[in-house]
N, C-alpha and C positions, 0 to 999 in steps of 0.2 A: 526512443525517437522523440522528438521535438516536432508532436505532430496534433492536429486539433482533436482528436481519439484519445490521443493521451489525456488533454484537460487536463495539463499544466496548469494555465491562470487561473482556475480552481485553487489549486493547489498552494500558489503563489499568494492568491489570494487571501484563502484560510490562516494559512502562515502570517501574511500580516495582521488579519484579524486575532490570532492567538499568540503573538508575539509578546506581547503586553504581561500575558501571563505564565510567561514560558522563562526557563532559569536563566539569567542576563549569561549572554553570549552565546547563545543557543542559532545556531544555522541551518538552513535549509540546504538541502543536498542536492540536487538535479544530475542525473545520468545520461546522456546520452544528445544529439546532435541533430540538426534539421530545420528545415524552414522557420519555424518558429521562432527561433532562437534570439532575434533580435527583437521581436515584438517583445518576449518574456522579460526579455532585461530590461526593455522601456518599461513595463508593466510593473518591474519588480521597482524602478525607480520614480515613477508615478507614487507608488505608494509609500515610497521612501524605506524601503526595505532592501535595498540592492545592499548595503554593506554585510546583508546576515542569508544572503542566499549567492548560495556557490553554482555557477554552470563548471560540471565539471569534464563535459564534454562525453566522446566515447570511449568507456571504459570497458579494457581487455578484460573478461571475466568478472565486470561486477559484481559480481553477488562474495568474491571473497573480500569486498571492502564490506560487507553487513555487519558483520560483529563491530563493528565501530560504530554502529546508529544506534541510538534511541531508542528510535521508531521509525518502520518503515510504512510508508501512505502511498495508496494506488489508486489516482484520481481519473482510469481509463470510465472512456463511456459503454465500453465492453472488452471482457478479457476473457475466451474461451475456458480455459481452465485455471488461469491463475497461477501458472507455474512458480513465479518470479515471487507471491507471495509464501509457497511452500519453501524457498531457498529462504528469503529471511526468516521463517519462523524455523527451518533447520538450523538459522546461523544462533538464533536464542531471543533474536528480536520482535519486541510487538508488532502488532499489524492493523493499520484501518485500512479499509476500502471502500468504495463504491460499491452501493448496492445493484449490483448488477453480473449478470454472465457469469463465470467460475467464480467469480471470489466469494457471491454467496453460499457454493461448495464449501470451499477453504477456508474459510472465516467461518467460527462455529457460533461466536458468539453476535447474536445480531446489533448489541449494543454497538459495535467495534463497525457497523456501516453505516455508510452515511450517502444521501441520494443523489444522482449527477448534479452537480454544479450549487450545490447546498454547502456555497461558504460558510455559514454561520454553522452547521451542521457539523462539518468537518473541522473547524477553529475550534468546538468546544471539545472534539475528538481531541486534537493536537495538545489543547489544554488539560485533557486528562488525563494523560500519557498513560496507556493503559500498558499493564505489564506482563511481561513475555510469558509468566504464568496463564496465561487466559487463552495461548494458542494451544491446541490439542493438535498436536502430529500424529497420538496413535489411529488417528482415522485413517490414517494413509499409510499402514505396514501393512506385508503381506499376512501377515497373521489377522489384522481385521478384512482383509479381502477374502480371506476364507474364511471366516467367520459369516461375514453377508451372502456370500455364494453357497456355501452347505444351508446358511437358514434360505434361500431362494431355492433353492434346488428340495428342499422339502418342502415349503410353499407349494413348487409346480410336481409332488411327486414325483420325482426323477429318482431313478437307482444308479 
């Protein structure tokens, strides 16, 4: 969604902040459709970056366009669990986010967040394209869920 939660022009913004350093023809990818939409593309042409950022509207199952990114960046100002960050790090792709709500679940490493609305934060992110080695998905197999639940279940003596 193309919605003020999302914190898009964050997003848009850091991009143009980190563009400079980023490998020439490098694009920003935008998913999905909403109010927004027209402010973000002035915004992205305010900063003169609209030729390197894609609105690519609403995508049927995005998350199987992942493996073609990068890097995926999630500039919400809150994301209950972060699902959407657990699909690109299943697709093999990096991940920064906002330090905020599930993604500092799902993001193991704290280097890889960055604070609401912290352009320069996020641009040095985007510059350091960090790599898909640094996501840890086995926190999320059922074998580490039983792993945490037997050691809590001896914690609270349970049989």
């Amino acid at each position: 969604r193309l919605h003020p939660d999302k914190d898009q022009a964050t997003l848009i913004k850091g991009f143009a902040q980190a563009l400079p350093q980023l490998p020439e023809g490098s694009l920003l990818a935008i998913m999905g459709s909403g109010r927004l939409e027209q402010s973000l593309k002035t915004l992205a042409q305010e900063l003169g970056v609209e030729n390197s950022v894609r609105f690519l509207g609403q995508v049927p199952n995005g998350r199987r366009y992942f493996k073609a990114f990068d890097l995926f960046a999630l500039s919400s100002d809150h994301e209950p669990f972060g699902m959407v960050l657990l699909e690109a790090m299943a697709a093999g792709v990096p991940v920064i986010a906002t330090n905020c709500g599930g993604a500092k679940e799902v993001v193991d490493n704290p280097d890889y967040l960055f604070e609401l609305g912290d352009v320069a934060g996020l641009a040095q992110l985007l510059a350091q394209r960090p790599s898909a080695e640094a996501n840890n998905l086995e926190r999320f197999t059922d074998q580490q869920a039983v792993k945490i639940f037997e050691a809590q279940r001896q914690q609270w003596n349970l049989q």
